[in-house]
N, C-alpha and C positions, 0 to 999 in steps of 0.2 A: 571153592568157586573159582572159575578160570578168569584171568586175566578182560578186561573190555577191551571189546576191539573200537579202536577208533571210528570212529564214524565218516563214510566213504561212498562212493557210489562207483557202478562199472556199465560201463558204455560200449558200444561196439564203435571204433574210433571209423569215420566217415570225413573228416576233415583235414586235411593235409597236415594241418598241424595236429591233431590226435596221434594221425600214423606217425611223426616226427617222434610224439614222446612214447609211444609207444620202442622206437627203431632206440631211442637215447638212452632205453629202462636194457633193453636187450645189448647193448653196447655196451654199458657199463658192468651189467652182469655177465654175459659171455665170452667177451672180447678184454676190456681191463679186468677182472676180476679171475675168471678160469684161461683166460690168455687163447680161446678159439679165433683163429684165423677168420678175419671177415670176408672171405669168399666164402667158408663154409656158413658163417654166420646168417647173411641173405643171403635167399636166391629167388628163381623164377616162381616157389611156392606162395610168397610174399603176397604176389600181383592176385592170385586166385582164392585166397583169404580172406578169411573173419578176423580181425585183429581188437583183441577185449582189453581196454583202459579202465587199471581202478587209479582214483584218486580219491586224495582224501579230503573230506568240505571242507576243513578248517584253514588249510594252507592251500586249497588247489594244486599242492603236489602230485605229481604221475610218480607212481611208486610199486605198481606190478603190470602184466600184461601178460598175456599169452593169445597164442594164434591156432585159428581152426582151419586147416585144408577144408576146404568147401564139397569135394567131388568126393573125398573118402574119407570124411569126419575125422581125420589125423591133428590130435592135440599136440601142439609143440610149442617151442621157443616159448614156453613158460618161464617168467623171470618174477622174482620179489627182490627190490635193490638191499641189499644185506644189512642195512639199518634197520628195516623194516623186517623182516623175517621172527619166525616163533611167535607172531600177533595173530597166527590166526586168518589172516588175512590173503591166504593162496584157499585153502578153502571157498568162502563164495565167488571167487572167481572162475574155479572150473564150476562149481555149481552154477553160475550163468552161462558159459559154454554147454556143459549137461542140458538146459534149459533151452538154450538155443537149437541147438541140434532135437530135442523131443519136439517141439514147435514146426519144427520142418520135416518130421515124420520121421528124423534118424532110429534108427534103433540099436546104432552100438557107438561106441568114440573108441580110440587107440591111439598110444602114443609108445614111442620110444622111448623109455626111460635111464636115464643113466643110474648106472646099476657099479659103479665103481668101487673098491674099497676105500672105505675114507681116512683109514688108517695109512694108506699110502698116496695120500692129498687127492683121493677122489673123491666124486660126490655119488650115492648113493641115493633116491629118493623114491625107490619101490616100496618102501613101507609108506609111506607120503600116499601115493598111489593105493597101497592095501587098504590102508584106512577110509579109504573115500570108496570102494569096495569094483575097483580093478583086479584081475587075474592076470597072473602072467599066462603067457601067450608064445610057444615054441623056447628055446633054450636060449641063454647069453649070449653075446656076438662084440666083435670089438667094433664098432664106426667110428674116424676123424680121430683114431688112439685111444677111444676113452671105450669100458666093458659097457653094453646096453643092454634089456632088456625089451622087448615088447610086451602093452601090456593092455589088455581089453575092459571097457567096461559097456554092459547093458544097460541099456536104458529102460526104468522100468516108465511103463504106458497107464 
């Protein structure tokens, strides 16, 4: 039997202070933790966004998030702050994004994955992606230094 995931809820953050902790979960995981430059970190995508807050009921901690481009269902700046990671808990959060986008008639999401070897201190999270039942989507590519992949998933109706 797996692990219980804590008990949490996720939000589409609508409050300046949501987007705050949302921006503070992405800082810490992008920026202090894999060391990306914060001009690459935001940008103008930010403003035209879905931006998804889980927290967890017990402590009211913000403790993942990720972001939907609104015009081309582009899933990104996926973050779980690294305490929290292997609970299980990046799971329903793209499944709320999934959810969000079927809701609005989407019929596919994509995102860039970073597809790095993590054997040479990259991060790798196309199997993360597999499992949630993404395909990759044209060949590897390097963006901001780091190997990416694209990667699609349908949305079933």
């Amino acid at each position: 039997m797996g692990k219980e995931l804590p008990a949490y809820s996720i939000r589409i953050a609508n409050t300046p202070e949501d987007i705050q902790r949302c921006m503070q979960i992405r800082k810490d995981v992008f920026i202090d933790e894999q060391g990306y430059d914060i001009r690459v970190e935001t940008n103008d995508d930010d403003h035209r966004s879905a931006h998804f807050l889980l927290v967890l009921l017990k402590t009211d901690e913000a403790v993942g998030t990720i972001r939907l481009i609104n015009e081309s269902n582009q899933l990104g700046r996926f973050a779980i702050l690294k305490q929290y990671r292997g609970q299980g808990l990046g799971v329903p959060l793209i499944q709320a994004l999934h959810d969000h986008v079927r809701e609005k008639g989407g019929k596919e999401v994509w995102c860039q994955s970073q597809a790095a070897d993590p054997t040479q201190g990259g991060v790798d999270a196309t199997g993360f992606y597999k499992r949630l039942g993404y395909v990759n989507k044209g060949e590897k590519y390097i963006k901001e230094g780091t190997v990416h992949q694209d990667m699609v998933y349908f949305i079933p109706h």
